[in-house]
VOSE-655333 format. One line per 5 residues: number of its first residue (from 0); their letters; for each residue y, z, x of C-alpha. Coordinates in steps of 0.02 Angstrom, whole numbers, plus 50000, padded with zeros to 5 digits. Each point is the difference from the previous one (the first is absolute). Layout:
BEGIN
NUM) A) Y/Z/X; ... .
***
This chain:
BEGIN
0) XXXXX) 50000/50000/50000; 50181/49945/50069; 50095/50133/50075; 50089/50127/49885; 50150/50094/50016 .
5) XXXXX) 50085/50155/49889; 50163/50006/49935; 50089/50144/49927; 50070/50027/49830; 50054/50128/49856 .
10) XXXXX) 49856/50003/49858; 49916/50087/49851; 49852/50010/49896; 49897/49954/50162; 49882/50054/50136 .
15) XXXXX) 49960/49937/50179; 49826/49990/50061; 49884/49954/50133; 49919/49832/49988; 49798/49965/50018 .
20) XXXXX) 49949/50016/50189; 49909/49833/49973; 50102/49856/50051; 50148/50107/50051; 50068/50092/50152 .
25) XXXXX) 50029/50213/49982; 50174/49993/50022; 50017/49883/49840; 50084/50058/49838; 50001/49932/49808 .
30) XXXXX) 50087/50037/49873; 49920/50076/49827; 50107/49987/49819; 49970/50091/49867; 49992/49869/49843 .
35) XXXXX) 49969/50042/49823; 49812/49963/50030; 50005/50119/50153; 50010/49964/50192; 49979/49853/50102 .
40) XXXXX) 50000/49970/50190; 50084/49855/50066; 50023/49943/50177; 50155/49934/50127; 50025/49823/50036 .
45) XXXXX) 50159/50006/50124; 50145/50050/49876; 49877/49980/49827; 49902/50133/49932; 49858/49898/49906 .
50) XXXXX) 49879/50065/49846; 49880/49878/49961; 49869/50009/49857; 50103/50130/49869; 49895/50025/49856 .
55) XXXXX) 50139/49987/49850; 49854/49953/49873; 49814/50067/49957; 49841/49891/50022; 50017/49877/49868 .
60) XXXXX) 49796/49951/49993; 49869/50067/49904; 50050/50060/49811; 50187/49953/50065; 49974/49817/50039 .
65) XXXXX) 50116/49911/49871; 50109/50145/49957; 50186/50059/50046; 50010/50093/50179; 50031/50188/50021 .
70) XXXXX) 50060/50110/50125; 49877/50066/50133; 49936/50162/49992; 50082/50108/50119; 49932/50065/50159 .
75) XXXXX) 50034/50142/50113; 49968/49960/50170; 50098/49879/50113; 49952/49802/49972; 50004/49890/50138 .
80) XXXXX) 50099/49838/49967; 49965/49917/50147; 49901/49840/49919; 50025/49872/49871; 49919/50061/49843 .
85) XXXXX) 49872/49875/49934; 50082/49833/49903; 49968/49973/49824; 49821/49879/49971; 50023/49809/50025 .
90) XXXXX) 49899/49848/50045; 50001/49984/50191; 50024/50134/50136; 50148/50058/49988; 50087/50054/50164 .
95) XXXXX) 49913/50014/50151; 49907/50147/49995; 50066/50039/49832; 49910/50102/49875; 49970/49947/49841 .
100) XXXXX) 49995/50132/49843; 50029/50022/49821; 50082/50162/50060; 50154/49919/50080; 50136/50092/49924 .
105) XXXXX) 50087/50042/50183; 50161/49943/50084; 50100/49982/50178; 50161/50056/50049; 50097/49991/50167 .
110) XXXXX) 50152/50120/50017; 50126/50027/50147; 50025/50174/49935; 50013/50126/50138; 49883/50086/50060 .
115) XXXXX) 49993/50182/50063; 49863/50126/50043; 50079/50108/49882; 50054/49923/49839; 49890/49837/49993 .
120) XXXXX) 50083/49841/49929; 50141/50054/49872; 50132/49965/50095; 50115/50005/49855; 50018/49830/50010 .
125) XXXXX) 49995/49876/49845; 49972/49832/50032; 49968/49850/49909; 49835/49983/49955; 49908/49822/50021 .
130) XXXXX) 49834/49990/49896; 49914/49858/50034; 49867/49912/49882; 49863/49867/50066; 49967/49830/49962 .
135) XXXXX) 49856/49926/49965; 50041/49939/49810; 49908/50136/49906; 49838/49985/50083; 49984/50066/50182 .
140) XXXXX) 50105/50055/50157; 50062/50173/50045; 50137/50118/50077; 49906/49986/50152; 50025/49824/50052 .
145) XXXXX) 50093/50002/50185; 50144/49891/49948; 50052/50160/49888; 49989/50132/50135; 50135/50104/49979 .
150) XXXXX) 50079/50069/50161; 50099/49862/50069; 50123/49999/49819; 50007/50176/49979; 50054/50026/50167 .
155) XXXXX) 50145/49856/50000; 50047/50037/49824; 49974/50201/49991; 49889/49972/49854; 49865/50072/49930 .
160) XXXXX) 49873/49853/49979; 49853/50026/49873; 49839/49902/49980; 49882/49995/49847; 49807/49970/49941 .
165) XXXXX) 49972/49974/49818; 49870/49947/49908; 49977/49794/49990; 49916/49869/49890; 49884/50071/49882 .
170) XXXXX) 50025/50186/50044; 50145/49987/49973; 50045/49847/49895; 49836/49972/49878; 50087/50021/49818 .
175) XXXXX) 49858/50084/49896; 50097/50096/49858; 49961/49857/49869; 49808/49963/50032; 49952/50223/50010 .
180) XXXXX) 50083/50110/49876; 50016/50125/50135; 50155/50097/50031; 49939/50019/50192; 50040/49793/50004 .
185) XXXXX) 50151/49999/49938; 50103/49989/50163; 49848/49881/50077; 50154/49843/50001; 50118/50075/50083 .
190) XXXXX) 49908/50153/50106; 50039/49922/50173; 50193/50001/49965; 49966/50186/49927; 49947/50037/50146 .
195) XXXXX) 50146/49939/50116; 50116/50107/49858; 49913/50159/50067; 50019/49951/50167; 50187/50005/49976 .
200) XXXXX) 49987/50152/49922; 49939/50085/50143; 50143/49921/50074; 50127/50073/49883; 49903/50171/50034 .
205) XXXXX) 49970/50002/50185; 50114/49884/50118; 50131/50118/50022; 49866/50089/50107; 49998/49848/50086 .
210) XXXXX) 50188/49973/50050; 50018/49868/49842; 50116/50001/49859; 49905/50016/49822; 50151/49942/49916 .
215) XXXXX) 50006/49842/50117; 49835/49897/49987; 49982/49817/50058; 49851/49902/49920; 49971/49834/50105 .
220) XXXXX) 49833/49902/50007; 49941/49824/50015; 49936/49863/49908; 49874/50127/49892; 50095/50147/50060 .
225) XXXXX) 50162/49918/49925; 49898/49956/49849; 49961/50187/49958; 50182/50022/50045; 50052/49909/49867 .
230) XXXXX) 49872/50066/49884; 50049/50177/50039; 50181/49946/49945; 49949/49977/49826; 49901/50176/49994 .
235) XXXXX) 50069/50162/49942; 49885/50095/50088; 50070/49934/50145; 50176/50015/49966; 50110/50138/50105 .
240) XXXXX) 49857/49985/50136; 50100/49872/50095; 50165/49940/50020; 50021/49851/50065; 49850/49842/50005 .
245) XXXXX) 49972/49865/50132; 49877/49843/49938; 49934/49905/50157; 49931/49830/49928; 49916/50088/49863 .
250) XXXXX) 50062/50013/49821; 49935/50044/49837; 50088/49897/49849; 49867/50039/49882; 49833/50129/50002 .
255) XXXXX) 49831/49961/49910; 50007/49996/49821; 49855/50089/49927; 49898/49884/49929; 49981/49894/50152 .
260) XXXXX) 49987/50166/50084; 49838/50035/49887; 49926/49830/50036; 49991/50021/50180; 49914/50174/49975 .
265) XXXXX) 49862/49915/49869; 49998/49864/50155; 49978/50143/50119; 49863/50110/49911; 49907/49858/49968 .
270) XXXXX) 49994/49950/50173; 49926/50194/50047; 49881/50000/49846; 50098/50151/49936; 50018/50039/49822 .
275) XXXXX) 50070/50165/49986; 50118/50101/50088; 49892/50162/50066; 49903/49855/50083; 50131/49919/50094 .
280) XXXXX) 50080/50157/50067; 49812/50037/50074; 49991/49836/50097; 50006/50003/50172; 50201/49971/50064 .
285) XXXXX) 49933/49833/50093; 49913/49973/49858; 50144/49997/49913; 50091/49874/50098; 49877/49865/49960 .
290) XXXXX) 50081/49973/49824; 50151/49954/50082; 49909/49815/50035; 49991/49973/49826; 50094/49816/49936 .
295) XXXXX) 50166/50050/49933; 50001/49953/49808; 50183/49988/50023; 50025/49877/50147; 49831/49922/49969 .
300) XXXXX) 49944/50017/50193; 50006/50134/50149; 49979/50197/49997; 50034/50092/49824; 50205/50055/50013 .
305) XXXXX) 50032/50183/50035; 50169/50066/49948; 50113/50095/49901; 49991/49988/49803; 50122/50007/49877 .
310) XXXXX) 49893/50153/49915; 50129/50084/49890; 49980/50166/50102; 50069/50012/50180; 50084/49825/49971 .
315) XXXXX) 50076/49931/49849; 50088/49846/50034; 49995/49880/50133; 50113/50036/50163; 50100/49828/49985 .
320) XXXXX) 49949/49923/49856; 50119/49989/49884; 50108/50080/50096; 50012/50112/50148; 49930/50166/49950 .
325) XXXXX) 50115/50142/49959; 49919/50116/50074; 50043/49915/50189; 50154/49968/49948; 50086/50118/50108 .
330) XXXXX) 49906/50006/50146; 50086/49895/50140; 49873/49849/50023; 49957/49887/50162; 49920/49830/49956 .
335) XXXXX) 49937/49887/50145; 49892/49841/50016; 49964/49908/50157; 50058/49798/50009; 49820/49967/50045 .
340) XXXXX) 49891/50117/49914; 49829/49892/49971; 50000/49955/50195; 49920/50179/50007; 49846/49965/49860 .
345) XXXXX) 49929/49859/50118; 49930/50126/50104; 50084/49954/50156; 49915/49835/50025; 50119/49848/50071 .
350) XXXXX) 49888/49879/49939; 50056/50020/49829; 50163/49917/50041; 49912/49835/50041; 50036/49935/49810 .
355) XXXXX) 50015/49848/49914; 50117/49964/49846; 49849/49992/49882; 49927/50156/50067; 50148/50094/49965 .
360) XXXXX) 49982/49930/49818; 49845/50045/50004; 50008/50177/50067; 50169/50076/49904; 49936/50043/49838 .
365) XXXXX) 49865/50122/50109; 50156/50086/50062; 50095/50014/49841; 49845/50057/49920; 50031/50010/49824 .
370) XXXXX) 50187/50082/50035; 50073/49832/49963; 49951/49874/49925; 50069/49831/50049; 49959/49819/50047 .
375) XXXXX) 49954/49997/50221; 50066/49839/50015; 50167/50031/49913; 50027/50148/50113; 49959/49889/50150 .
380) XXXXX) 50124/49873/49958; 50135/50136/49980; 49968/50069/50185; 49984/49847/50087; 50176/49941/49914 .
385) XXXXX) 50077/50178/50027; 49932/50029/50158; 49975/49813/50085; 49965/50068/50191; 49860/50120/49911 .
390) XXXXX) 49810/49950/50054; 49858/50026/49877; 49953/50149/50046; 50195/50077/49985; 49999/49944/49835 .
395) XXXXX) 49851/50076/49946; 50035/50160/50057; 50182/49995/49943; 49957/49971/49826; 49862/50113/49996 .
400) XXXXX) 50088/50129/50074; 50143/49960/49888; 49885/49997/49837; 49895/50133/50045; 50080/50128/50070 .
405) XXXXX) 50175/49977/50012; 50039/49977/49811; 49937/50177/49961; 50138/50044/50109; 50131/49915/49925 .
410) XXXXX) 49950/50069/49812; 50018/50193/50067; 50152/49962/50081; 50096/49893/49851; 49928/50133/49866 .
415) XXXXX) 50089/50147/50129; 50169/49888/50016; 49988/49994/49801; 49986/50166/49964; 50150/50044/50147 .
420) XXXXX) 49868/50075/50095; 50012/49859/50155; 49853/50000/50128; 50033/49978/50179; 49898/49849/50028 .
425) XXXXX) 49944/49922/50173; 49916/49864/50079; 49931/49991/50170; 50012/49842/50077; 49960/50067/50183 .
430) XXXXX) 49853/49906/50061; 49839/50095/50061; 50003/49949/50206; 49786/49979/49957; 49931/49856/50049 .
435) XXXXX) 50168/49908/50031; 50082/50048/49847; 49882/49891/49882; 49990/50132/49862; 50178/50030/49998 .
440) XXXXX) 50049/50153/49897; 49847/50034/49915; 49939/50149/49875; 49979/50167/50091; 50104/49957/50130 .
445) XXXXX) 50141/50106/49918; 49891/50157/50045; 49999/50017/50185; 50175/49959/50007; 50066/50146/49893 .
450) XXXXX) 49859/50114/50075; 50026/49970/50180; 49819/49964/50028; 50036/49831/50096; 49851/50044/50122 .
455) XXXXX) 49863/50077/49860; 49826/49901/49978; 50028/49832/49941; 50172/50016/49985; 50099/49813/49979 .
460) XXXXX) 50154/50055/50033; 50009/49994/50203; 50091/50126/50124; 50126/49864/50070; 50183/50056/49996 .
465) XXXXX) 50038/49903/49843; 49835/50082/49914; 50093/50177/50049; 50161/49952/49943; 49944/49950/49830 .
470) XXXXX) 49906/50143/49983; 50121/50119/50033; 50127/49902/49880; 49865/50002/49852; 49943/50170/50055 .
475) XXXXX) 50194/50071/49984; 50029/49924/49841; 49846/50063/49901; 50054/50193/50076; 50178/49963/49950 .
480) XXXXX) 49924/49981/49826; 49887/50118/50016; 50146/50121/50055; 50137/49951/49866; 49911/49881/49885 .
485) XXXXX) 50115/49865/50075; 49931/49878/50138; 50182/49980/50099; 50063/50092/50152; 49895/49927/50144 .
490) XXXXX) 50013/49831/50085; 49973/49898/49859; 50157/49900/49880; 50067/50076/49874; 49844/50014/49865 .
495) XXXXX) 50065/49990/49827; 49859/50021/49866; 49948/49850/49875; 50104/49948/49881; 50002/49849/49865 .
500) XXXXX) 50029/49866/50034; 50029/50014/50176; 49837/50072/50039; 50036/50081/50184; 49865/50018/50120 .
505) XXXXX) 50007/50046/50168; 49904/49891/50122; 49912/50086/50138; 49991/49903/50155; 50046/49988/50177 .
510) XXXXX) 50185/50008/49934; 49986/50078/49848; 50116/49934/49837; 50058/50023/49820; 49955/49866/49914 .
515) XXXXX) 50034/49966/49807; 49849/49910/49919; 49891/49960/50146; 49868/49852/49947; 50084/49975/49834 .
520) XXXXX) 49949/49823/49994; 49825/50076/49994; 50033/50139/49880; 50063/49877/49882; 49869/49871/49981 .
525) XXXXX) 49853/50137/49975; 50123/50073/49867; 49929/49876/49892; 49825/50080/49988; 49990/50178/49946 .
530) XXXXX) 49922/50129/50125; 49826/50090/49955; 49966/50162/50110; 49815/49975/50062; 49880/50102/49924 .
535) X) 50120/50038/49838 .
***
């Protein structure tokens, strides 16, 4: 483990303990809070104290599967919180060396709090706190992915970063209430964004004892992290748990209505030979998971959809749809899409931007997949008359990018500007340095930018000068907001929020820009086709 150092504070409501022996030197020191659940032992990473794997949530398997999470059971002796906890069950592997577990209810946070052998962490200090919420639409990923590793942004912002596990796909998405007449389904829908509600009540309850500010809570996730975002902006659980909301190429227009909701479930069962619901809360967790290849009866091919539900309980009304929800209304909001979004979903291969014209006709309605719904070859002939320099391959991922993911963007932030509560909305157009630049600004490369991770596992985002640079500008910005619930004050323009009809955005690049209406050529022509959230 890297070398630690201590650093002194003024504190309460903590204790300061030894750590293990194993894996560390005598002399070393870690600090122990007290939560509402009882104590946990963290450990020092330069200036950050770091708790990993906080229990906020009880085992959700067994006789729980399906149901709305509760607090933990308290405990008396001192926790260690020096590991991930386990990520919520999903198809694949998760992490490297992750865990996988129904009982996933834990979460990260990385403080700069001072320490001191005396009083702990409560330094008196209240800083913004920045809760982060993983992609991975509503099916896999966790809080323990590298790129969200915590240290390097609480330490330049003097934050208090937070990362979360919650329950995914059908533990925490499988809508049951209409097929059982069982009150313990009755939160089955929506269970996964119950469970990110609690986690944000432990926020509310414990952060102070963490050097963050309660009243001062940051939500920001991507692509499904800004999708549960959105969703958690139209539920009043939620509301007063956060105040201010960054979306990061993810948006949520509309949830699951209930009916489709139910169809996928019948799809689901009948692809586990399950009939009643004691028997499908006694399968086997990977068990489980095989339902999840049924055929969607919605979209007609691929995996059965897993997300939230329109289930007249925890959410009542769609978060943009017809409107912007009220309940958001007057939480600050961030909104941000990436110019080339779908050159991430190729899976990094160059090959695919050896098109022809008819391939790209032939390819686009994969990529709008049923969001759109409008003639390839008329969206072709657009592009290529916009956009004359544009190969086949730009084209198709600008207007699938454009169509796909971009346009749910546009919705949240119009509905906002309508109801005079404006979004900040972005764009990055800084090019990833991989491979030449081929992908350009693709989804998720928003991520290691804001959390400083330029040199984590995989990362796309390089550790050149100009990576650093934009990292630090995107990085300031989102603590800025984070701070004040206003993005301005660092090295960037003047950012003023979108309005109708000018529709500011600010550009993120090399040299960074307001720009009123960027693409609006393209925004215009899909105009003419409504917009169908996937999976709703």
């Amino acid at each position: 483990m890297a070398r630690r150092t201590l650093i002194t504070g003024v504190a309460a409501l903590t204790a300061y303990a030894a750590l293990p022996a194993a894996g560390f030197t005598a002399e070393k020191r870690s600090p122990v809070v007290t939560t509402t659940n009882g104590k946990v032992r963290g450990y020092v990473d330069g200036e950050v104290s770091v708790f990993k794997g906080l229990r906020y949530g009880a085992d959700t398997g067994g006789a729980r599967r399906f149901m709305a999470p509760v607090r933990p059971e308290p405990w008396t002796d001192v926790k260690d919180a020096l590991a991930y906890g386990p990520a919520s069950m999903q198809q694949g592997k998760g992490e490297d060396g992750e865990t996988l577990s129904e009982d996933c209810l834990f979460l990260n946070v990385w403080t700069p709090a001072k320490v001191s052998r005396k009083d702990g962490l409560a330094d008196g200090g209240k800083r913004p706190v920045m809760f982060y919420i993983h992609g991975g639409a509503y099916n896999g990923g966790s809080g323990g992915h590298p790129w969200y590793e915590g240290t390097k942004l609480a330490k330049r912002g003097d934050v208090v970063v937070v990362t979360v596990n919650h329950r995914l796909n059908a533990f925490g998405y499988l809508y049951l209430a209409r097929l059982f007449n069982d009150p313990s389904a009755a939160d089955s829908g929506n269970a996964g964004q119950l469970d990110l509600v609690l986690a944000l009540q432990w926020v509310r309850d414990n952060i102070a004892a963490f050097g963050g500010d309660p009243e001062r809570v940051m939500l920001f996730g991507q692509s499904g992290g800004g999708a549960k975002i959105a969703t958690l902006m139209a539920m009043p659980a939620a509301k007063g748990l956060f105040h201010r909301a960054a979306t990061m190429s993810g948006q949520q227009v509309t949830v699951g209505g209930p009916f489709n909701a139910t169809k996928r479930a019948k799809q689901f069962l009948e692809k586990l030979g399950v009939k009643d619901l004691a028997a499908l809360r006694a399968l086997p967790a990977e068990q489980m998971l095989d339902g999840l290849k049924a055929v969607d009866p919605i979209a007609g091919s691929g995996g059965v959809y897993m997300g939230p539900v329109l289930d007249e309980r925890s959410l009542t009304r769609h978060p943009f749809f017809p409107d912007a929800s009220p309940v958001g209304l007057s939480v600050p909001m961030m909104c941000g899409n990436t110019h080339d979004e779908t050159r991430g979903f190729i899976g990094w291969d160059t090959k695919a931007f050896d098109m022809t014209w008819d391939q790209v006709v032939a390819k686009l309605p994969g990529q709008f997949n049923a969001r759109i719904d409008i003639d390839p070859e008329t969206v072709v002939a657009f592009y290529r008359q916009t956009y004359p320099y544009y190969s086949p391959s730009d084209v198709y991922f600008a207007a699938s990018t454009a169509g796909r993911s971009w346009k749910a963007a546009v919705i949240q932030d119009e509905e906002r500007a309508k109801a005079g509560a404006p979004a900040y909305a972005y764009q990055v157009n800084w090019k990833s340095p991989k491979d030449g630049g081929i992908f350009g600004a693709p989804h998720t490369i928003d991520i290691g930018l804001v959390f400083g991770t330029l040199d984590a596992k995989g990362s796309i985002v390089g550790t050149g000068p100009e990576s650093v640079a934009m990292s630090d500008t995107m990085s300031d910005a989102f603590v800025a907001f984070a701070r004040a619930g206003d993005p301005n004050g660092g090295s960037l323009p003047r950012w003023e929020p979108y309005t109708l009809p000018r529709r500011q955005t600010m550009v993120f690049d090399n040299t960074s820009r307001l720009e009123d209406d960027p693409r609006g050529a393209e925004r215009e022509f899909f105009n003419r086709v409504p917009f169908t959230q996937f999976g709703t």
